[in-house]
N, C-alpha and C positions, 0 to 999 in steps of 0.2 A: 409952380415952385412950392408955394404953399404946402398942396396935398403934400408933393414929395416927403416933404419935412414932420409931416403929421403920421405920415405912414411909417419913419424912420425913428419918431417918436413916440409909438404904439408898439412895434416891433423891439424895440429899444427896451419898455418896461415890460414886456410880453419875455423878454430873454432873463431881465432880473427877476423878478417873477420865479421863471424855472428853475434859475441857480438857485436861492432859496428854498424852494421845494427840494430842490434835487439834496440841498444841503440838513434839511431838515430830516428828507428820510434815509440819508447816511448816519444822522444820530438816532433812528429810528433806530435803524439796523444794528448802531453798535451797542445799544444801550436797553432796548427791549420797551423803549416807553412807549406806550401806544398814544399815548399824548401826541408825542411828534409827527407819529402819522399823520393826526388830526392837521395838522400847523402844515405839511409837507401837502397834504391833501387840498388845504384851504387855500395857498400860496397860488397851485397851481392853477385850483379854477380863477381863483383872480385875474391872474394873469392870461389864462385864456379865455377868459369874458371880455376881455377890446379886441382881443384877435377874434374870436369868434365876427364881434361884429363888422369889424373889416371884413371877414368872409362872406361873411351872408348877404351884405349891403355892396361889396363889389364883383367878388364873382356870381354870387344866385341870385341878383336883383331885386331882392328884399326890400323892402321901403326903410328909411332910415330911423322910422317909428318901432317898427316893427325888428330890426336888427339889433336896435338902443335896448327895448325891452328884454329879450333874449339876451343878452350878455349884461344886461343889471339883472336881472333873475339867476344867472350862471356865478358872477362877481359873490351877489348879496348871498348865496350858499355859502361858496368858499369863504364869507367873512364871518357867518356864521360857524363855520369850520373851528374857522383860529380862534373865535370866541368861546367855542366850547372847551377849547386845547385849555386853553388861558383860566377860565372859570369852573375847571373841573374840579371835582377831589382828586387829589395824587392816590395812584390805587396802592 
């Protein structure tokens, strides 16, 4: 029951995650800021850095070391994404 709950809860922030992205680069789109990419772009890998590692660690039998790593290497891009969004010059 646990896992269940963990998987429901991975998948759960993995969905917000996207809407955000997805939301960020509709204002990409309406508004030409290439900022928001950045933000739309960093969202996403966030979000698919816990899903990654759910993939890797239960469908391709990954070690849980080695899946952790790989979706904190994937996460920590995208955080640096939105950090750059955030800390840029406006052009």
């Amino acid at each position: 029951m646990e896992h269940t709950l963990f998987v429901i809860a991975k998948l759960f922030t993995t969905a917000l995650a996207l809407v955000i992205a997805y939301q960020a680069y509709r204002g990409y789109q309406r508004h030409s800021t290439r900022l928001l990419l950045y933000v739309a772009v960093g969202f996403a890998l966030v979000g698919l850095g816990g899903l990654l590692e759910g993939v890797l660690f239960e469908a391709l039998q990954v070690s849980i070391f080695q899946a952790g790593f790989v979706a904190a290497l994937v996460t920590a891009v995208g955080m640096l994404s939105i950090l750059y969004a955030l800390c840029a010059p406006n052009p």
